[in-house]
N, C-alpha and C positions, 0 to 999 in steps of 0.2 A: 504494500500500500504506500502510496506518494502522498505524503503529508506537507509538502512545500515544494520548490522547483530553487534552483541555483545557479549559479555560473560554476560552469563543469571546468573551467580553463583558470580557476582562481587558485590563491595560494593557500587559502582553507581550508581546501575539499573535503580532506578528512574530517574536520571536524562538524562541518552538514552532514556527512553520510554515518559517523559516528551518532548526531544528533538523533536521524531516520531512525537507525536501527534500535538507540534510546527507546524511542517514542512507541515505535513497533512491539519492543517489552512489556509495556506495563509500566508501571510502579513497583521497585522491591528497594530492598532497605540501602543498596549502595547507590539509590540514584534516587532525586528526587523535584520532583516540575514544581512550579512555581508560578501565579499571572506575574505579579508584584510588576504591575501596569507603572504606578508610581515607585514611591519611598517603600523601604521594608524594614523592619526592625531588626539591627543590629545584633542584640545580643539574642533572638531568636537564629538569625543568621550562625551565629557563633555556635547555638546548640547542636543544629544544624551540621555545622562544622564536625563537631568531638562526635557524634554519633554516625556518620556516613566515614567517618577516619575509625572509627573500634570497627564496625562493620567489612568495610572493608580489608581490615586486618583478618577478622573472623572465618571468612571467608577465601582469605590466601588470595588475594586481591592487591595491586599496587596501589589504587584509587578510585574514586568511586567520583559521583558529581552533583552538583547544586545545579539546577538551570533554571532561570529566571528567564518568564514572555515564551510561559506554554501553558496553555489552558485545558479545562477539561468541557464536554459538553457531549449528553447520553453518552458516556462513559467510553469519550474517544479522545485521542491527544487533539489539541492544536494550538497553531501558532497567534498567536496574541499579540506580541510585541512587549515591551520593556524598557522604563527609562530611567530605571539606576544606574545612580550616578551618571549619567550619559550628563556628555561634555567633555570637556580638556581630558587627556589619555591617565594625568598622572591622578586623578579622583578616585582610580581602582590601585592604582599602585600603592594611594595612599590607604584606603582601605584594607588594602595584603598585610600591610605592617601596622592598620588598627586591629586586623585580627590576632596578629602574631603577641601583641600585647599585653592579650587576656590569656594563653594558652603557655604551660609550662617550661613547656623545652621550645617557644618559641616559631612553632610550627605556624603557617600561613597558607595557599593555595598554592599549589602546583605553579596554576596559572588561573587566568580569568581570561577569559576566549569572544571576543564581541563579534558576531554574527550577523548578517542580512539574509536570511530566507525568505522567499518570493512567494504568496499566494493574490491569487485574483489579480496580478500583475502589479499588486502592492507590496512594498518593500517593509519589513518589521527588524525589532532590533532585539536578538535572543543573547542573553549571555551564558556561558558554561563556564562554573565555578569546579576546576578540577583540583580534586581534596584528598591527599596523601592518606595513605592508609597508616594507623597506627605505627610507631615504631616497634621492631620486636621487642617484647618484655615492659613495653613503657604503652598502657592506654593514652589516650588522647584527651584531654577535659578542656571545661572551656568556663574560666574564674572556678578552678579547682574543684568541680564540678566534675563527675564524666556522666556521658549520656546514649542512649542507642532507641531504636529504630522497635518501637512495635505498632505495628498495621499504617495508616497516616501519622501515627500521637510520636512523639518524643516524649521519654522516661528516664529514669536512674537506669545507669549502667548497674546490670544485675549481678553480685558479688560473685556467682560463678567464674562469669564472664570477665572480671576482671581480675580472676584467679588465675584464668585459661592466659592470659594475655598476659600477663607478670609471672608467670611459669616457664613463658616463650625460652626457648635457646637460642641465642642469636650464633645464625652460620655463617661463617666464615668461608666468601666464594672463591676469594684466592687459593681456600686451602681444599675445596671440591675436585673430585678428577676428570679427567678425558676419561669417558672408558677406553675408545678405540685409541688413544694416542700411545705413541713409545718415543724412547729413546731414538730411533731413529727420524723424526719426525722433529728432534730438534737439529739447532745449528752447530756444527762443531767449531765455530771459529767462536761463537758465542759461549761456549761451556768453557773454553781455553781460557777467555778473558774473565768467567766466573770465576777461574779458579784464582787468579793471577788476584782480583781484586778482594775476595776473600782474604788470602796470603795476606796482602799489604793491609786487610784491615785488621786482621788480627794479629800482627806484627811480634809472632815469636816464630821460632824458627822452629822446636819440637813441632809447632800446628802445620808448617812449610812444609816438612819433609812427612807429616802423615797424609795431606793433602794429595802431595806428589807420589805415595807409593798408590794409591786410590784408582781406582776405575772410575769412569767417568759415571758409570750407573752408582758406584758405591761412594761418589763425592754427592751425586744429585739428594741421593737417601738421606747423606749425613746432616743437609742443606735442606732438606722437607720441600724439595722440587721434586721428589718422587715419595711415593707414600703409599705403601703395600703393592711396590711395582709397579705403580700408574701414575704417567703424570700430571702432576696438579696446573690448575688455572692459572696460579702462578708461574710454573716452570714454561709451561708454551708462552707465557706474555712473555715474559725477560730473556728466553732462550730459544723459541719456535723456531724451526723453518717458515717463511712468508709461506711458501708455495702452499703449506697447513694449515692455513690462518683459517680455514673453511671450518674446522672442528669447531672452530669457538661459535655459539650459538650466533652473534652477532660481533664478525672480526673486529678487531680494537684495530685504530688508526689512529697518527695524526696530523693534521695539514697545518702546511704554512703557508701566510701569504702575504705577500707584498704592495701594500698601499701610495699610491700617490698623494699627494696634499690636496689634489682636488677628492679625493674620494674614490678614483677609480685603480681595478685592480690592474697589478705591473706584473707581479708572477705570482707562483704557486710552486709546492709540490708537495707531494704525500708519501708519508714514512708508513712502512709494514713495522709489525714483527721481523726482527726479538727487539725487545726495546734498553736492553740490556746499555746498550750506547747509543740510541733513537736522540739521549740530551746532543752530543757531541757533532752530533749531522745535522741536528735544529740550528745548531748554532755556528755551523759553518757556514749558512744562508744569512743570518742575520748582518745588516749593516751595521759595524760597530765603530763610528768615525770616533774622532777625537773634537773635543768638546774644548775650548778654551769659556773659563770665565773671570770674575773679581770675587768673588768671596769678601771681598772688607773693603772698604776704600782707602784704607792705608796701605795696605798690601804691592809690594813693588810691584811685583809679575803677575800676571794673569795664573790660573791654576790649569792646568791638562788635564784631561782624563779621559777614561775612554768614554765613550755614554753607556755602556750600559757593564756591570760584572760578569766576567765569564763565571766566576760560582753561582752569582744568584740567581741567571738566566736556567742555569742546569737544575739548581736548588728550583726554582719555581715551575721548572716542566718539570721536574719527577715528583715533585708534589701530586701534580695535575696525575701524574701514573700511578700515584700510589694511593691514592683517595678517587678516583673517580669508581661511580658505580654502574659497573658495567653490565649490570643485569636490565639497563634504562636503554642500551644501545646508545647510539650517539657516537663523535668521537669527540679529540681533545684539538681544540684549536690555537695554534701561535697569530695572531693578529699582526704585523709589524707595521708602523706608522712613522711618520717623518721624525716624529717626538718620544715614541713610548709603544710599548710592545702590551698584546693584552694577549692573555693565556687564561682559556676558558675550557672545564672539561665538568662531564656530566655528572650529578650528586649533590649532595642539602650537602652545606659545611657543616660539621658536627659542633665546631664548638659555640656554633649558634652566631657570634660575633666576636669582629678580631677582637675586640677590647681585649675580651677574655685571655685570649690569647699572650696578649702582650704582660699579663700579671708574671712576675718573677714563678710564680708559686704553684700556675694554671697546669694540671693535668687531665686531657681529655679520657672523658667516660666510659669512650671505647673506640676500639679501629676497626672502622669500613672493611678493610683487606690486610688483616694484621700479619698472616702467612709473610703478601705481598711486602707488606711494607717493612717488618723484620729484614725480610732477603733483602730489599734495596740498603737498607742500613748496613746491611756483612758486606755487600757489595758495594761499599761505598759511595753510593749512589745518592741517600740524603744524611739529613741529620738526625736524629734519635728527638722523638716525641717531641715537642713541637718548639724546638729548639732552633730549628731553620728558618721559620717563619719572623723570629725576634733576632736571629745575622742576618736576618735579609733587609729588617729595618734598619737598621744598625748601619748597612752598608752604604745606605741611601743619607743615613743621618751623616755621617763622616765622608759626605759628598755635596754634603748640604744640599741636597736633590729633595723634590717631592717623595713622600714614602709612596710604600704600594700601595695603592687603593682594591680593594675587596668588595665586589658586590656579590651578595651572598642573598637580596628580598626574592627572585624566583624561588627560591627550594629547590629548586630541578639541577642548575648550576650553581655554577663559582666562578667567577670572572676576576684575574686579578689584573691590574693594570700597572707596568712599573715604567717610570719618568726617565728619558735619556737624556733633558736638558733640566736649568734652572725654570721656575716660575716664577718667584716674587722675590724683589731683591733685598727687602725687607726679612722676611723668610732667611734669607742664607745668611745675613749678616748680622742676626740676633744669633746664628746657629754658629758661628765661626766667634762670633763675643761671648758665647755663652757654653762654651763646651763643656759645662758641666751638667746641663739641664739633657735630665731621663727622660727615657724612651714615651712613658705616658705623658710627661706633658709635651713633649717634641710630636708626639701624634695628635696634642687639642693644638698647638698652634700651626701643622700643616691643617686641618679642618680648616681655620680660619682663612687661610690663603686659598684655599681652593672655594672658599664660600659656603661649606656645610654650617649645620646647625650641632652645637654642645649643647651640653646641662648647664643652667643655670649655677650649677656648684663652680666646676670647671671655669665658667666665668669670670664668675667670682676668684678664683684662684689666678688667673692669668692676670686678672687688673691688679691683683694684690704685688703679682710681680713687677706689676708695670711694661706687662708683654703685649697688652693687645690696647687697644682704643675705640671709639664708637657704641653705637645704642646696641642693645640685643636682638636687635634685627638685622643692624649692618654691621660689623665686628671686621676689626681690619688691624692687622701688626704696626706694632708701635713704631713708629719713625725712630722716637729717638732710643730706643730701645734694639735698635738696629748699628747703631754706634755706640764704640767702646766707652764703660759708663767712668773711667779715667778722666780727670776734669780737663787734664793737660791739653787732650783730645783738639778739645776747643780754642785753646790759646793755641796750640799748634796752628790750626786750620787759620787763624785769624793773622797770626803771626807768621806762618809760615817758615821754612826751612833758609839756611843760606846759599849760596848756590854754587858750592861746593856740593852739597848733597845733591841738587838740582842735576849738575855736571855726570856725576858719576849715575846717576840713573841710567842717563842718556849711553853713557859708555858700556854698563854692565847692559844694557835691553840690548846693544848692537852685538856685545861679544856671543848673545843668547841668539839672538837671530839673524845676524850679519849685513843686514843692511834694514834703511828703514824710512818713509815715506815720513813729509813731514805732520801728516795727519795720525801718523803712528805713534810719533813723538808727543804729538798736543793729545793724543788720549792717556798715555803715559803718565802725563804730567798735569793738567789740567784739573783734577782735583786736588791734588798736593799743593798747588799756590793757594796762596790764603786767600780767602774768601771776602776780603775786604777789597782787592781789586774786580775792576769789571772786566769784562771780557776782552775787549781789548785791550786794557792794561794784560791782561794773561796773553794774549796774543801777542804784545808786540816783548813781553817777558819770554816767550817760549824763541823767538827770532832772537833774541840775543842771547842767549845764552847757547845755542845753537851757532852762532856770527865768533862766539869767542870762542870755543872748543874748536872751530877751524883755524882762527886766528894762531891758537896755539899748538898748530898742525897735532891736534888728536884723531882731529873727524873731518873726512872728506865728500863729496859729491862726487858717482859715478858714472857724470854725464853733465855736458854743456847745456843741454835739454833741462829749464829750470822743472818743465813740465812734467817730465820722464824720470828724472833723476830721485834716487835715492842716497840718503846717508848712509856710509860706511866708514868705519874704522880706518885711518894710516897706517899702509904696508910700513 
């Protein structure tokens, strides 16, 4: 039966013919229709919520769904239309995270799906609210509350039922087997390098020389890449042959791709199995230029660097490989942009929010792919428990770089995003004055520069430092909080240097980079003259003292060409 009509050529599709087959169902307890033409109440929403999540857990089920702008009439589905929330896209976004607020662990909507199904040549607006099913062991509530599903009614979650569900064994898929897979079936240049990284992590030599007497089946056993002579989920991901990748229910992949500034794509290419060294070929493709900036404004020389760490780029794909949940399908994508690199792979973050993360003290609850993610630890591959997450910020802080940003509101994914250049120059040079200031509050004053919203506490704390300034709506890094809080600072800047110091800048930037334009020299220098001269007082400052360094055959022009010519050092 055809319950609406669609555009067959759209990017939705699935989710109208997913709708149909709904509609087609009936009513049962993991799905549930809805007119709600207008407004609908929230925390009936929410109940909603915790009871199609226990249900759908109950049932061995991933998700089940909320659909709002489908009606009933003589006891047959139809399409009605719906205008929650309808308007600006992020009124559901922000909804995903008013639900996330009332519920434990943080849990929200898969997704929220906005639809146009066609009847009578009229266009309606259906949304699909898709609702994760329970976590193993952990029911789903909603204000501490849990709830489930009898006939139309929502009720108390029934103490059996949340027995059955807090009884759960949570499995471990990394640690499941192939049946049909073998040793043959993996890589042998891949098992070589297991061995080899094993060795260097466990760095004693008795472990070197028992490894090396070993078969490669009797290294895989000792390594729980094989387990009662089968290889596990894990062993094919780190060690597969590609040509195998077929065993896994849905092959694991991941693509990189290369963006231009306008937005459009420049390349691509896509890694198989084994992934064992999948980081090392990522990042053979990535552009990793050299970044010059100031970091202080007293600072003689510019700072180098690369833009981006070769650890952290490795450290944040094998994240991506060691937390992605791969029973959702999907793969894991490297994003590369002119600026910043984004690495998204499919699964809810576990520890809910990086905050957490970042506490000295924080240990998560449990591991996605614990099998997996042990092995990439023996294999040197990440850092142990969530260790890597807080040197990755770390790397960025001692770079004075934006940290990583995490967006974790889908549930579905992880998207982490990391910065190859400066943003705010405020930002770096509170960060370069202030090298003492921790990891959490270095994380509320990158929010501020990037424009996020804090706690009023946090607020409060930064003004107390005198780090930030502005209303709690527009909040913006202190000016002078960005220069060194030494009072000399000031009389320096005002007073200025003599021009002996002036001279020898000029000489040390030449020996550094061998020649140099005279607009090289005025950026050089041009905040180091005191600030009580005007511009061309510093312009016709920056010619003289340039006019005398030749004068005393230090520094010459290499070229009659006033236009062309650059300063250089006397042979």
């Amino acid at each position: 039966m055809s319950y609406f009509e669609y555009k067959k050529s759209g990017e939705d599709v699935e989710y109208y013919e997913i709708l149909e087959m709904l509609m087609e169902r009936w009513e049962f307890e993991i799905v549930e229709f809805k007119e709600a033409k207008g407004g609908y109440d929230t925390d009936k929403i929410g109940r909603y919520f915790s009871a199609i999540s226990n249900e759908a857990n109950l049932r061995q089920q991933q998700y089940g769904w909320l659909i709002f702008g489908i009606g009933e009439q003589n006891k047959t589905k139809q399409v009605v239309g719906s205008s929650f929330k309808k308007g600006d896209k992020s009124l559901l976004e922000r909804f995903k995270y008013e639900i996330s607020q009332n519920t434990a662990n943080g849990m929200t909507f898969y997704d929220i799906i906005e639809i146009f199904p066609i009847v009578n040549d009229k266009e309606f607006r259906v949304l699909m609210f898709k609702i994760p099913a329970a976590a193993t062991g952990i029911p789903t509530d909603w204000k501490t509350n849990y709830y489930e599903r009898a006939g139309e009614s929502l009720v108390a979650l029934k103490q059996y039922k949340i027995d059955i569900i807090r009884s759960q064994e949570r499995k471990d898929w990394s640690k499941q087997v192939l049946e049909k897979a073998t040793i043959e079936h993996l890589d042998k240049a891949a098992i070589n390098l297991a061995r080899e990284k094993y060795k260097e992590k466990m760095n004693q030599e008795h472990i070197s020389k028992e490894v090396d007497a070993m078969s490669d089946e009797q290294f895989l056993t000792k390594v729980k890449l094989i387990i009662d002579g089968k290889i596990t989920h894990t062993g094919m991901l780190l060690l597969g042959n590609s040509d195998y990748d077929y065993m896994f229910q849905t092959a694991p992949s991941i693509m990189w791709r290369l963006y231009s500034a306008d937005g459009s794509d420049k390349d691509y290419a896509i890694f198989k199995i084994p992934f064992i060294n999948v980081a090392d070929k990522v990042f053979a493709k990535v552009r990793n230029l050299t970044y010059r900036y100031m970091p202080n404004q007293l600072t003689l020389f510019p700072m180098e660097t690369e833009q981006y760490n070769s650890w952290l780029i490795r450290e944040l794909l094998n994240n991506c490989i060691a937390h992605s949940n791969y029973q959702l399908g999907g793969r894991i994508y490297v994003n590369e942009f002119e600026d910043k690199i984004k690495f998204t792979n499919p699964g809810d973050f576990i520890p809910q929010k990086i905050e957490n993360v970042l506490e000295v003290s924080y240990s998560p609850p449990f591991y996605r792919n614990k099998l997996l993610a042990d092995s990439m630890v023996a294999f040197h591959m990440i850092d142990t428990a969530t260790l890597g997450i807080r040197r990755a910020y770390n790397i960025q802080k001692a770079k004075y770089f934006p940290l990583p940003d995490y967006n974790v509101s889908s549930g579905t994914q992880v998207e982490v995003t990391v910065y190859g250049k400066s943003m705010n120059e405020n930002y770096m040079h509170i960060l370069f004055d202030h090298q003492d200031l921790d990891l959490q509050t270095v994380f509320l004053l990158d929010r501020v520069q990037k424009g996020l919203t804090i706690e009023k506490d946090d607020v409060d704390k930064l003004r107390s430092m005198k780090l930030i300034e502005g209303r709690l709506s527009s909040l913006y890094l202190s000016a002078s909080a960005a220069r060194s809080i030494d009072e000399s600072t000031s009389y320096i800047k005002n007073k200025g240097f003599d021009d002996k110091y002036y001279k020898d800048l000029i000489v040390e930037y030449l020996k550094q980079y061998e020649k140099a334009k005279k607009k090289d020299i005025r950026e050089l220098l041009w905040d180091k003259l005191p600030d009580a001269l005007s511009n061309a007082q510093k312009e016709h400052k920056v010619s003289n003292l340039l006019a005398a360094l030749k004068r005393n055959r230090i520094i010459d022009t290499d070229s009659h060409n006033q236009q062309r010519s650059s300063w250089i050092l006397k042979r």
